[in-house]
Backbone atoms as SQL, in Angstrom:
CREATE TABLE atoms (id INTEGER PRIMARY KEY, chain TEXT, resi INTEGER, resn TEXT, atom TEXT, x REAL, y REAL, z REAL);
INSERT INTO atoms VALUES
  (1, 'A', 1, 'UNK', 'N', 0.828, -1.202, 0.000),
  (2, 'A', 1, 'UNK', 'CA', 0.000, 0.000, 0.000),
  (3, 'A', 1, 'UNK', 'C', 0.865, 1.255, 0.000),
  (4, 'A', 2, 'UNK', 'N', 1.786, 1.243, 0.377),
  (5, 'A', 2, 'UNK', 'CA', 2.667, 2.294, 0.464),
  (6, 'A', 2, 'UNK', 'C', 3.418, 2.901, -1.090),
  (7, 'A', 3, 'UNK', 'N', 3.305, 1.923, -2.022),
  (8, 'A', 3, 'UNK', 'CA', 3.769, 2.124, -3.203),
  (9, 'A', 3, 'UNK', 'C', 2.536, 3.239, -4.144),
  (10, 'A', 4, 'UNK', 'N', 1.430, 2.851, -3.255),
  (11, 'A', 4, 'UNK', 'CA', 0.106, 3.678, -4.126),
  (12, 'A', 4, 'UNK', 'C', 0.014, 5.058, -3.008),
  (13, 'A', 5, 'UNK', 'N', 0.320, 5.215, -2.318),
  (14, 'A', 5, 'UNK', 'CA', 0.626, 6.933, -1.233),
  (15, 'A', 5, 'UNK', 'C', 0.625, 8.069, -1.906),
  (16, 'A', 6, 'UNK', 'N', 1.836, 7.634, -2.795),
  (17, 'A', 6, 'UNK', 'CA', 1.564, 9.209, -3.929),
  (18, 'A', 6, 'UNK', 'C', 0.310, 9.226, -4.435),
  (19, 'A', 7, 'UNK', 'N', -0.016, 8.178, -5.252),
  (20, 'A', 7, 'UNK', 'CA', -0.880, 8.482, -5.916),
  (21, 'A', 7, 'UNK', 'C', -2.880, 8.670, -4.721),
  (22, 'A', 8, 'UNK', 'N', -2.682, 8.507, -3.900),
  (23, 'A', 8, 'UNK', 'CA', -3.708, 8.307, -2.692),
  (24, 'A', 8, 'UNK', 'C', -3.790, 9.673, -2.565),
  (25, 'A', 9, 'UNK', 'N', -2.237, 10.316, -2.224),
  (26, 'A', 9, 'UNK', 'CA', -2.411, 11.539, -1.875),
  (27, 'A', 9, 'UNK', 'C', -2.552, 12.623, -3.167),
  (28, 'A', 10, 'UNK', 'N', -2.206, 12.700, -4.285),
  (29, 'A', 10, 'UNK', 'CA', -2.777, 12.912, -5.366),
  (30, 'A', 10, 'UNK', 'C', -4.276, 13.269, -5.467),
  (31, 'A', 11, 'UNK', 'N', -4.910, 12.199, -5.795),
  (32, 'A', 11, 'UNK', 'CA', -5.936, 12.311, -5.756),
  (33, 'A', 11, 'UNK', 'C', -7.075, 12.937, -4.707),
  (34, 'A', 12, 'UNK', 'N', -6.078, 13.016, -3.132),
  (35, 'A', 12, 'UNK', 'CA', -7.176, 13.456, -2.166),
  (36, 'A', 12, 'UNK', 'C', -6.976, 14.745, -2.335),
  (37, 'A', 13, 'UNK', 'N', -5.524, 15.099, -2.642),
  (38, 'A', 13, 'UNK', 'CA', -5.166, 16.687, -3.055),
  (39, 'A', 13, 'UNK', 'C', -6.248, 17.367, -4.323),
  (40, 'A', 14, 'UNK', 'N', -6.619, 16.035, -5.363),
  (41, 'A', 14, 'UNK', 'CA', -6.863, 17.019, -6.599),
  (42, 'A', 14, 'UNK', 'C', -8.600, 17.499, -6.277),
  (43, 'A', 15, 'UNK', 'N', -9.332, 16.451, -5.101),
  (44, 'A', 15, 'UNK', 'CA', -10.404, 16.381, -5.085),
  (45, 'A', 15, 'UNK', 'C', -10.734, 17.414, -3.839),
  (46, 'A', 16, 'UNK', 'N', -9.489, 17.863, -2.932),
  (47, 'A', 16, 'UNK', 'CA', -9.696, 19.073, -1.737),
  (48, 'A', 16, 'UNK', 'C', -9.754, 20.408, -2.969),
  (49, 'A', 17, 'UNK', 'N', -8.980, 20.497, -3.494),
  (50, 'A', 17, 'UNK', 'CA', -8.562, 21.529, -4.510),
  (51, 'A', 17, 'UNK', 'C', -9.987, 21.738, -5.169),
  (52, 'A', 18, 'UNK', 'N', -10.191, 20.928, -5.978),
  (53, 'A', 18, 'UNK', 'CA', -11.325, 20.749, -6.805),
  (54, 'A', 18, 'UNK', 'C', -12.560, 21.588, -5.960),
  (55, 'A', 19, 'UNK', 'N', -12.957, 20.777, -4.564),
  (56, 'A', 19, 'UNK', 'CA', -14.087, 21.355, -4.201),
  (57, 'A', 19, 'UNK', 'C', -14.165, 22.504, -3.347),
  (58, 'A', 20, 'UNK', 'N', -12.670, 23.012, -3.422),
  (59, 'A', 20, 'UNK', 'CA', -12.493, 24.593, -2.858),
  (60, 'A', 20, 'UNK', 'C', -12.502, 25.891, -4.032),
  (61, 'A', 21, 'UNK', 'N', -11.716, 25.204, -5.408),
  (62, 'A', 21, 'UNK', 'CA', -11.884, 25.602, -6.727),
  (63, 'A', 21, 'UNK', 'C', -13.120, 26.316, -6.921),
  (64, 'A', 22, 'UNK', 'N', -14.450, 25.056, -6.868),
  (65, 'A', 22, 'UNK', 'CA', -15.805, 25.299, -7.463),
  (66, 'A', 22, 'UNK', 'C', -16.356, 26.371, -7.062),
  (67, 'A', 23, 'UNK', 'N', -15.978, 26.912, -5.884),
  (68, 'A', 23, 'UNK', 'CA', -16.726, 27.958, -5.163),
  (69, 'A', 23, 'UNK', 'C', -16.273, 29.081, -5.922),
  (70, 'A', 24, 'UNK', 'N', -15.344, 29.412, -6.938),
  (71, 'A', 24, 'UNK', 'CA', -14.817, 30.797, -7.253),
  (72, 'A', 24, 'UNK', 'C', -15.125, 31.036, -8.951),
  (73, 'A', 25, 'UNK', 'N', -16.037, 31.401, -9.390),
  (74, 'A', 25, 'UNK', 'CA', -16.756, 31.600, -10.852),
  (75, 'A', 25, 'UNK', 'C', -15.684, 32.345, -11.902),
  (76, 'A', 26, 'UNK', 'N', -15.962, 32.034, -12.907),
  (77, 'A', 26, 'UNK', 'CA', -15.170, 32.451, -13.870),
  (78, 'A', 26, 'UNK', 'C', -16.425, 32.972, -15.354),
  (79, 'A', 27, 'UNK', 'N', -15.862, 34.363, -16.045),
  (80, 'A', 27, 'UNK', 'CA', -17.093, 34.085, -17.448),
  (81, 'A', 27, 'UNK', 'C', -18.308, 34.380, -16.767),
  (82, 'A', 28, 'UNK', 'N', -18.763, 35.337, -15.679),
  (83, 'A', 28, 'UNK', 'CA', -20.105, 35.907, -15.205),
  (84, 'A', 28, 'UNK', 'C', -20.841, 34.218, -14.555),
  (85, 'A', 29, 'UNK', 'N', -20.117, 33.209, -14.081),
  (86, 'A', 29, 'UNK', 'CA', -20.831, 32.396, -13.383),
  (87, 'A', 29, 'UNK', 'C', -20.880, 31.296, -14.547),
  (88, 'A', 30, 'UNK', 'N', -20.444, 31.656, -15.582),
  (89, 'A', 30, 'UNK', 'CA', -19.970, 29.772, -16.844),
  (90, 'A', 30, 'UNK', 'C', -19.502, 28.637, -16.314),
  (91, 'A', 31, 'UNK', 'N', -18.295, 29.436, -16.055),
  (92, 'A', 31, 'UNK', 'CA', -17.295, 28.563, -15.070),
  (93, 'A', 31, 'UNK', 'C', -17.064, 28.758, -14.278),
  (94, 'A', 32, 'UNK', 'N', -16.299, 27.480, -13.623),
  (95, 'A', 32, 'UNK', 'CA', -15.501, 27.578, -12.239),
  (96, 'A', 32, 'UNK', 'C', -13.875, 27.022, -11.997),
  (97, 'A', 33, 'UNK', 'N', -13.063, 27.200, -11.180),
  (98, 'A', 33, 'UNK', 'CA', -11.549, 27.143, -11.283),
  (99, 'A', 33, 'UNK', 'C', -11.857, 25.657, -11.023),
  (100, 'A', 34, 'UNK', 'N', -12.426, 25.042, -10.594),
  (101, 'A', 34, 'UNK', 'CA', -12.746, 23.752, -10.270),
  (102, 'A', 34, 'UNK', 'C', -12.976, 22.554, -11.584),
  (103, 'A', 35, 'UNK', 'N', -13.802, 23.236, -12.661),
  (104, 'A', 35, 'UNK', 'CA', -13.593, 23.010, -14.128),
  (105, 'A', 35, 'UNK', 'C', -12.110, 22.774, -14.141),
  (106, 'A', 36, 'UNK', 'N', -11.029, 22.948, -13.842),
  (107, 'A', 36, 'UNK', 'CA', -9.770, 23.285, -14.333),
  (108, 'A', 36, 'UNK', 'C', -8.896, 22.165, -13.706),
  (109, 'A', 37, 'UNK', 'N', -9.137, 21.790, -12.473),
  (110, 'A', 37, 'UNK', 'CA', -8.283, 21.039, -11.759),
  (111, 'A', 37, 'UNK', 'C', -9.035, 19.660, -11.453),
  (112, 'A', 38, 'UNK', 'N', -10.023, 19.323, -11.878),
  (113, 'A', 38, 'UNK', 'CA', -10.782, 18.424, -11.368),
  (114, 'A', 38, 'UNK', 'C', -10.262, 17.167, -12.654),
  (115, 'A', 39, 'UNK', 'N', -10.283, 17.715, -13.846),
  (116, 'A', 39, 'UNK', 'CA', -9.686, 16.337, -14.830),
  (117, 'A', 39, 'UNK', 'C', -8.123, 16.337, -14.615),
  (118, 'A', 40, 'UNK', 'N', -7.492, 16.229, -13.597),
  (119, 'A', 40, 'UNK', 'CA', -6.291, 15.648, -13.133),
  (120, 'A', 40, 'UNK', 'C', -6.658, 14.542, -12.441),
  (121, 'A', 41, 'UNK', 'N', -7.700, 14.208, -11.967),
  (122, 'A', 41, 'UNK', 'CA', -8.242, 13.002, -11.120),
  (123, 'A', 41, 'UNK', 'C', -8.218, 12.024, -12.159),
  (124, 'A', 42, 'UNK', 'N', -8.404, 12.481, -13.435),
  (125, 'A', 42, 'UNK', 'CA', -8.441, 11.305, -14.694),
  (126, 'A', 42, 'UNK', 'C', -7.026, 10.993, -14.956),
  (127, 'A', 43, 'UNK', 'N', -6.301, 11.936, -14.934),
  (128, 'A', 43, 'UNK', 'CA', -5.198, 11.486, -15.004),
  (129, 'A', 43, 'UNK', 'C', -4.554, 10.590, -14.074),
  (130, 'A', 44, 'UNK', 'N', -4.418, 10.823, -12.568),
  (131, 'A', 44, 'UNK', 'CA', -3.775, 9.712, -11.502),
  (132, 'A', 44, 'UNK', 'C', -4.430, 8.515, -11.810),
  (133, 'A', 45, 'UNK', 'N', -5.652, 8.445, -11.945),
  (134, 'A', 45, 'UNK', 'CA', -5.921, 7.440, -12.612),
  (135, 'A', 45, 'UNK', 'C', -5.856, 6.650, -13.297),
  (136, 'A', 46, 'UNK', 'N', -5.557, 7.912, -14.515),
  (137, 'A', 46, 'UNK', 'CA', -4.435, 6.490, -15.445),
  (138, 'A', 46, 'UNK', 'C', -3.335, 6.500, -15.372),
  (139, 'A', 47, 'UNK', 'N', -2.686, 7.064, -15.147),
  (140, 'A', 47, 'UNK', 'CA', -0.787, 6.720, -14.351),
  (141, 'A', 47, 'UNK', 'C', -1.239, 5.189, -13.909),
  (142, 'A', 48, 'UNK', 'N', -2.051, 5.481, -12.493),
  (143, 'A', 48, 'UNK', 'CA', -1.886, 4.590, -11.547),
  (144, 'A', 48, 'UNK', 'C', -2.144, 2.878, -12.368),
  (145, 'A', 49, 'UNK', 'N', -3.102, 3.312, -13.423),
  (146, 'A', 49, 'UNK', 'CA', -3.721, 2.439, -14.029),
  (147, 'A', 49, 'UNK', 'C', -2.104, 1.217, -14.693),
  (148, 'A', 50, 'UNK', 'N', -1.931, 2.362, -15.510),
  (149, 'A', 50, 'UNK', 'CA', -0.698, 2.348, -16.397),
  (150, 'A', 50, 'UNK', 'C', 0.370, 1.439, -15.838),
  (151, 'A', 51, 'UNK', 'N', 0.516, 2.133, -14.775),
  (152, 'A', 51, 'UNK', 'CA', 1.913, 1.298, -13.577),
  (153, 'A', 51, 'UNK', 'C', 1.160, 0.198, -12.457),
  (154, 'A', 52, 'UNK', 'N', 0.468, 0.434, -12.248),
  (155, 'A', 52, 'UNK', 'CA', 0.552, -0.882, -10.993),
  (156, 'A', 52, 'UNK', 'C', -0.867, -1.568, -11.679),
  (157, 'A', 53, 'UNK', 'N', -1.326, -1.646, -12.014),
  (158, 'A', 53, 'UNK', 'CA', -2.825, -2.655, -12.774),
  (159, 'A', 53, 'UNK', 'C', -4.107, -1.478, -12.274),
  (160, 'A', 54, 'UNK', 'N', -5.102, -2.282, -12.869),
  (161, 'A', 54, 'UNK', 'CA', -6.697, -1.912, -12.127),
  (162, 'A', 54, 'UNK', 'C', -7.023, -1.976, -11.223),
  (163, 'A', 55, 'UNK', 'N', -6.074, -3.283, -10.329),
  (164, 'A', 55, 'UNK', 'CA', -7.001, -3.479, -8.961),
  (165, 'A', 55, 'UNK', 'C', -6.244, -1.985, -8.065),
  (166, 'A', 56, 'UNK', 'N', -5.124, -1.700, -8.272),
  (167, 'A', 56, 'UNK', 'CA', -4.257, -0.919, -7.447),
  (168, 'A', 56, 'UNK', 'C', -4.819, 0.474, -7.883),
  (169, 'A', 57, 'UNK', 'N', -5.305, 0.507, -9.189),
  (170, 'A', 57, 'UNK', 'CA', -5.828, 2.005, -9.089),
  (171, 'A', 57, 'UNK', 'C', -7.401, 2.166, -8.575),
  (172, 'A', 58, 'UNK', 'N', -7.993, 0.700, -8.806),
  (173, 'A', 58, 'UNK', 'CA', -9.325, 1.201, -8.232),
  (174, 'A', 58, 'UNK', 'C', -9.601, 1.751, -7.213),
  (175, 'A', 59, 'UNK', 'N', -8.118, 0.729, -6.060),
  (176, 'A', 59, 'UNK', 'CA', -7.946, 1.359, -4.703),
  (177, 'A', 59, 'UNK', 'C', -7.396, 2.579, -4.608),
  (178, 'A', 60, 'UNK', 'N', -6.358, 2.721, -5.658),
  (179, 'A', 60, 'UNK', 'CA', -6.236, 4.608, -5.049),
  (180, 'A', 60, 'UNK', 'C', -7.148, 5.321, -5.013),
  (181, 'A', 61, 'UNK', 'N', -8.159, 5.408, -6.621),
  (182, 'A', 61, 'UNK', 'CA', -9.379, 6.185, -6.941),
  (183, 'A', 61, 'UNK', 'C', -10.152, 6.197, -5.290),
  (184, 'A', 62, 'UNK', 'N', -10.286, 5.099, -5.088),
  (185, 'A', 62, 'UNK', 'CA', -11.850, 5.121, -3.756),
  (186, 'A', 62, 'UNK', 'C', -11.157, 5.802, -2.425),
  (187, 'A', 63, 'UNK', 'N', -9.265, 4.991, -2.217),
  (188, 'A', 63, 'UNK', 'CA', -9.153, 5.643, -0.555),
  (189, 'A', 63, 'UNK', 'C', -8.759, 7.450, -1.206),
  (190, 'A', 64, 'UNK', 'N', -8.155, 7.412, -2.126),
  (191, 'A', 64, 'UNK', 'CA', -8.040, 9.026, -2.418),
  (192, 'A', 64, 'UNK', 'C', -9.409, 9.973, -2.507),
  (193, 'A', 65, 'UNK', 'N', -9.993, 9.197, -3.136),
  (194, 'A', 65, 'UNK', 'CA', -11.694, 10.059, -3.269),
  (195, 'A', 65, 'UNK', 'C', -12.240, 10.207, -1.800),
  (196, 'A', 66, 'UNK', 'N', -12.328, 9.446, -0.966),
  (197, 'A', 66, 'UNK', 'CA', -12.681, 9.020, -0.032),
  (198, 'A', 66, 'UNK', 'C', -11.971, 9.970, 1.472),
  (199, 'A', 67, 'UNK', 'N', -11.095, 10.087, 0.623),
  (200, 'A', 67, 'UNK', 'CA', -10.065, 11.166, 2.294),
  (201, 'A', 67, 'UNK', 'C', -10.369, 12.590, 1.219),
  (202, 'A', 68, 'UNK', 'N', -10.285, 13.057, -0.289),
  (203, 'A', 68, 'UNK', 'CA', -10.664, 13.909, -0.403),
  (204, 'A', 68, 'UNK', 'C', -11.719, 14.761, 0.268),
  (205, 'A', 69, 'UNK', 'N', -12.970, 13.855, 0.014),
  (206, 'A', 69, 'UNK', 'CA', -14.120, 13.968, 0.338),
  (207, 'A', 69, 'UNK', 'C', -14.321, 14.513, 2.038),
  (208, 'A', 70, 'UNK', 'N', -13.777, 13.378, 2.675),
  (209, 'A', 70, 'UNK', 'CA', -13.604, 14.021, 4.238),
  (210, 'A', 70, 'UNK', 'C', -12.822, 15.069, 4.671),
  (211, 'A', 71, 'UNK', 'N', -11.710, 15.251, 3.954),
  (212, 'A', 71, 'UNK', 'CA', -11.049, 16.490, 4.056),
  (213, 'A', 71, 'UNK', 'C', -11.957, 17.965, 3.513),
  (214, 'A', 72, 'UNK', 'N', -12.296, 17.756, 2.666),
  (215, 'A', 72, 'UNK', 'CA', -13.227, 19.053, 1.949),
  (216, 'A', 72, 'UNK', 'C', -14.661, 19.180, 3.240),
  (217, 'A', 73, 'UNK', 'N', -14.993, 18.164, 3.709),
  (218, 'A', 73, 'UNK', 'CA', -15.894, 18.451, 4.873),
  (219, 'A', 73, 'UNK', 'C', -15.611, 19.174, 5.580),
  (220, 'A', 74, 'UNK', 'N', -14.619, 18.886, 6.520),
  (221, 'A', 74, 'UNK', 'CA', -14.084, 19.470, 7.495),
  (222, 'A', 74, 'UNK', 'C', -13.388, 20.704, 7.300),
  (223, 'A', 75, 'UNK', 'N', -12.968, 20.723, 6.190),
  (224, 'A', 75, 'UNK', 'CA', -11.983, 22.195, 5.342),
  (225, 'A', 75, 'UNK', 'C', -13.383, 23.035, 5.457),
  (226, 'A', 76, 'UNK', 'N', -14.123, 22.529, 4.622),
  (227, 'A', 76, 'UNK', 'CA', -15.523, 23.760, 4.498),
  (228, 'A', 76, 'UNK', 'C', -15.907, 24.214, 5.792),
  (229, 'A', 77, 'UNK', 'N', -16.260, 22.573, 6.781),
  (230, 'A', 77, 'UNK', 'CA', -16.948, 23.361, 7.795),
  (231, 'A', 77, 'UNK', 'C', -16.174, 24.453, 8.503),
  (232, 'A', 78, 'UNK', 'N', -14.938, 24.188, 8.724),
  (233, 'A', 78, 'UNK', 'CA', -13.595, 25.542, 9.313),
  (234, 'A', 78, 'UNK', 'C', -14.332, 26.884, 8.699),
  (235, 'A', 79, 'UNK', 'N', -14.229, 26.880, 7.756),
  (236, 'A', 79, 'UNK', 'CA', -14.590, 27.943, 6.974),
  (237, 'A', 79, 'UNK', 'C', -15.526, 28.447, 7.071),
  (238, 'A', 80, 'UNK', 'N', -16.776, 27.559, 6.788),
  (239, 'A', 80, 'UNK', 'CA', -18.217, 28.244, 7.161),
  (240, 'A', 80, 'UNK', 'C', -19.042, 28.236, 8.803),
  (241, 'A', 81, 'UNK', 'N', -18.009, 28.026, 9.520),
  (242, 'A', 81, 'UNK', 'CA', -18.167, 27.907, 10.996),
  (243, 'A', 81, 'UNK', 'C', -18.817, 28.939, 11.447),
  (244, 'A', 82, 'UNK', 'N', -19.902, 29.519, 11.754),
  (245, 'A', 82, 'UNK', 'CA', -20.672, 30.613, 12.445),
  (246, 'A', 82, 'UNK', 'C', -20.723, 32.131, 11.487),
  (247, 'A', 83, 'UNK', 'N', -19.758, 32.022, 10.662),
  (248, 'A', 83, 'UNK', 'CA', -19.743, 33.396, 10.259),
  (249, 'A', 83, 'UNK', 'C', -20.551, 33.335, 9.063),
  (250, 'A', 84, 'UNK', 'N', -21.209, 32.511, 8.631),
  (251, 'A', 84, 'UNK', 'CA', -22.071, 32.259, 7.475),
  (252, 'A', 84, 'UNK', 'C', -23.312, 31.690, 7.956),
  (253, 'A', 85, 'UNK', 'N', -23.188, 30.447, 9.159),
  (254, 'A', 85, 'UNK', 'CA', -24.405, 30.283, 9.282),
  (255, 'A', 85, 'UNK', 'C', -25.336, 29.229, 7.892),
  (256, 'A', 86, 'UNK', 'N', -26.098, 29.842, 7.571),
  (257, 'A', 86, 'UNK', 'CA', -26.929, 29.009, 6.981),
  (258, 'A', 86, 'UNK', 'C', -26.414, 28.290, 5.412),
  (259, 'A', 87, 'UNK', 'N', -24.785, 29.252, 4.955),
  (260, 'A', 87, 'UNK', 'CA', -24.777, 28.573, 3.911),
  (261, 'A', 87, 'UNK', 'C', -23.006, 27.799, 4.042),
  (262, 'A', 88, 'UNK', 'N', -23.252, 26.785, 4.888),
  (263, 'A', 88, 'UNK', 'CA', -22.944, 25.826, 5.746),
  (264, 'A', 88, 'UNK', 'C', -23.254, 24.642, 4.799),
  (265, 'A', 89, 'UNK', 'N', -24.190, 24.682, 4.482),
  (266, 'A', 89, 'UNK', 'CA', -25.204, 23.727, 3.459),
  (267, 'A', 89, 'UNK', 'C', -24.197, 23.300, 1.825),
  (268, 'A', 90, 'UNK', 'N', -23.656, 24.625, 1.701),
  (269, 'A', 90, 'UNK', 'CA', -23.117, 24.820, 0.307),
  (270, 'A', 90, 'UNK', 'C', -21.580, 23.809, -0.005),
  (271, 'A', 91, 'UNK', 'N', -21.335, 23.173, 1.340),
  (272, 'A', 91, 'UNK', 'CA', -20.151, 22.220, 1.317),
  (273, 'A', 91, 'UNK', 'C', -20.556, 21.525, 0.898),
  (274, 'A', 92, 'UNK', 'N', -21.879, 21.191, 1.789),
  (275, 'A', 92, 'UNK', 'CA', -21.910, 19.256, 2.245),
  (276, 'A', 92, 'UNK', 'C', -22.463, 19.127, 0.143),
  (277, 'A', 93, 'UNK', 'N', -23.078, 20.041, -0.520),
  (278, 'A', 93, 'UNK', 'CA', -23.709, 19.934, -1.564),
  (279, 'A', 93, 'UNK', 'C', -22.807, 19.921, -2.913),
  (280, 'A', 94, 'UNK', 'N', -21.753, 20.431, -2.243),
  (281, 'A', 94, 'UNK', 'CA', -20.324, 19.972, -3.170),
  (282, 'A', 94, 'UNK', 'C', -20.096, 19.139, -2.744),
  (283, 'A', 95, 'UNK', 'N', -19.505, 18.529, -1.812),
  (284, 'A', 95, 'UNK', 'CA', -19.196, 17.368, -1.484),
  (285, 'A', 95, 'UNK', 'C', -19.941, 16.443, -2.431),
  (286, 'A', 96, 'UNK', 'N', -21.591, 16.613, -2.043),
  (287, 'A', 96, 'UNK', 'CA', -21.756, 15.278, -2.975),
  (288, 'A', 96, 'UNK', 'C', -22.099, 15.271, -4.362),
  (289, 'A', 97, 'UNK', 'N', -22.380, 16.695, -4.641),
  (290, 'A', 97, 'UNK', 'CA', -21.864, 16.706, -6.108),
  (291, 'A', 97, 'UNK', 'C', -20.936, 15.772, -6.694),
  (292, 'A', 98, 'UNK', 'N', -19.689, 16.168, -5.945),
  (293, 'A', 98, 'UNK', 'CA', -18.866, 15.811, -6.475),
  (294, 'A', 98, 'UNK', 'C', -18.471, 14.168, -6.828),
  (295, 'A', 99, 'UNK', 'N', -19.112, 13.707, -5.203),
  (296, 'A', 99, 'UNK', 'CA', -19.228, 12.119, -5.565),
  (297, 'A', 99, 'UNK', 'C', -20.156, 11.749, -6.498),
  (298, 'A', 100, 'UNK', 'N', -21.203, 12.444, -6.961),
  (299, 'A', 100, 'UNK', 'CA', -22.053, 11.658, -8.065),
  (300, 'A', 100, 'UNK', 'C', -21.012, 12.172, -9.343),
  (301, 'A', 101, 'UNK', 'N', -20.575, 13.479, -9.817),
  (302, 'A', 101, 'UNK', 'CA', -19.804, 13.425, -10.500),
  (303, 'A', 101, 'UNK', 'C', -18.782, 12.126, -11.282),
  (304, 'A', 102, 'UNK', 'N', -17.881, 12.342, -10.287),
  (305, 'A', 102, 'UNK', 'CA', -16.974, 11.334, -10.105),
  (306, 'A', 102, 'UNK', 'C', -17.311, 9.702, -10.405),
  (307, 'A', 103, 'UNK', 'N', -18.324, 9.459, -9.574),
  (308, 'A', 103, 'UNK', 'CA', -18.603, 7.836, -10.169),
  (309, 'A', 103, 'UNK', 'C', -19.572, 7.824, -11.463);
């Protein structure tokens, strides 16, 4: 497991990034910086694919997606901790955006 780390942490990096990205619009609200960094997840993917087989990347994809995901929770909630209040909401809804995205 230690041989797939980079790529674990990769992916939890591209998917914290990603759902801190989305929040910042580009083009009057078209886009988002999140558009931009989010198809690097396709890529570790296929590296990982490339070099160690399918079974080793399926596992990076899920524990990397998977600590992304919890990291961007807890990152948001820091953030939207009392001084926002009600749009608190606007994480957890990236968050799972992002997992239906993704699979």
């Amino acid at each position: 497991m230690t041989k797939l780390l980079p790529g674990v942490i990769a992916m939890a990096t591209i998917v914290v990034a990603s759902n801190i990205l989305v929040q910042f619009l580009l083009l009057d609200g078209l886009l988002t910086w999140g558009a931009f960094t989010y198809p690097f997840a396709f890529l570790v993917t296929d590296l990982m694919n490339r070099i160690y087989g399918p079974a080793a990347a399926r596992r990076v994809v899920f524990v990397g997606f998977v600590t992304g995901i919890i990291c961007s929770l807890i990152g948001s909630q820091i953030m939207f901790d009392s001084e926002y209040g009600p749009y608190a909401a606007v994480a957890f809804r990236v968050a799972v955006g992002s997992g239906i995205a993704f699979l």
